[in-house]
matplotlib code that plots the C-alpha trace (Angstrom):
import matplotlib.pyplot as plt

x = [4.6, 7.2, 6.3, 9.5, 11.1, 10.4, 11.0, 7.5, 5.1, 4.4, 4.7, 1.0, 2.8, 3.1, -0.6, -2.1, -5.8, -7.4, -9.7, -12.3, -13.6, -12.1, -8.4, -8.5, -6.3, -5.9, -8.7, -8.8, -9.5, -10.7, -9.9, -9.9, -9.4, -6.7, -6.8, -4.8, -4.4, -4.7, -4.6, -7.8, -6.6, -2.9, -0.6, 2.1, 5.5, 6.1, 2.1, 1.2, -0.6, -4.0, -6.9, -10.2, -8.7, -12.7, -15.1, -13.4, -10.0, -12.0, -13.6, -10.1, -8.6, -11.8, -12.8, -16.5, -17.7, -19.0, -16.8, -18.3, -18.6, -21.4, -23.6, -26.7, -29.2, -33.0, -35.0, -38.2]
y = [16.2, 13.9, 10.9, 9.2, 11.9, 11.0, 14.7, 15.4, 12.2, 9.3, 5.8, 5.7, 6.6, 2.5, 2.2, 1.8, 2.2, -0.9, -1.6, -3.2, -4.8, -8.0, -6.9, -4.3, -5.4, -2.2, -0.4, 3.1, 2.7, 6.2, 5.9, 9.2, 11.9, 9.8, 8.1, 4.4, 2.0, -2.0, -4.7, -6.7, -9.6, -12.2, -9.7, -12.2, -11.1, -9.2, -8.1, -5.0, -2.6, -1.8, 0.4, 2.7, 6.1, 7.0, 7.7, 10.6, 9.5, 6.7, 7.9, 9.7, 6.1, 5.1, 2.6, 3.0, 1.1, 1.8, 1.0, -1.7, 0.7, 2.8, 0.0, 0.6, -2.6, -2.0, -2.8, -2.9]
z = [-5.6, -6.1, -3.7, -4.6, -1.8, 2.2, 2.5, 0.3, 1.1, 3.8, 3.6, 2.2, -1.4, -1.4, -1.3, -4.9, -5.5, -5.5, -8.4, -6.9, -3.1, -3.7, -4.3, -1.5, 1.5, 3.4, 5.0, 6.8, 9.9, 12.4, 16.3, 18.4, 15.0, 13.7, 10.0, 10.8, 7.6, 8.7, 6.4, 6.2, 5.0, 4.9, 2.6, 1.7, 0.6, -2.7, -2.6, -3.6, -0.8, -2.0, -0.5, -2.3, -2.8, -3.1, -5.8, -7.2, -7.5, -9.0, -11.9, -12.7, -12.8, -15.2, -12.1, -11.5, -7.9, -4.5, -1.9, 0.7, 3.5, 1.4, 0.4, 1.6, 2.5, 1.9, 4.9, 2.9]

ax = plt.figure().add_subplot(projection="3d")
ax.plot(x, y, z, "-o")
ax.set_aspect("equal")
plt.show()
């Protein structure tokens, strides 16, 4: 798909995978069966738009992390 078309895509074509937790600055958020995207931290001007496309997408990039939502504490 050509994302470069508004016909064929959604503004989320602007959104690059982020590499790891600390360069992320858009999260999905879920309210009522609806995916929303918020930024979760200042994006100043000229920043590129960066959220976890997930593990799969991942390892296709070559980027090998767990995103912060699926860190699991030990209570032990």
């Amino acid at each position: 798909i050509d994302a470069a078309s508004p016909a064929k895509s959604n503004w989320l074509r602007y959104v690059n995978c982020a590499r790891n937790a600390q360069e992320e600055n858009v999260k999905p958020v879920i309210c009522d069966d609806l995916v929303f995207y918020m930024t979760s931290k200042t994006v100043e001007p000229d920043t590129e738009l960066l959220t976890w496309y997930g593990d799969e997408f991942g390892r296709s990039l070559g980027i090998s992390r767990k995103h912060p939502g699926e860190l699991h504490i030990n209570s032990s």
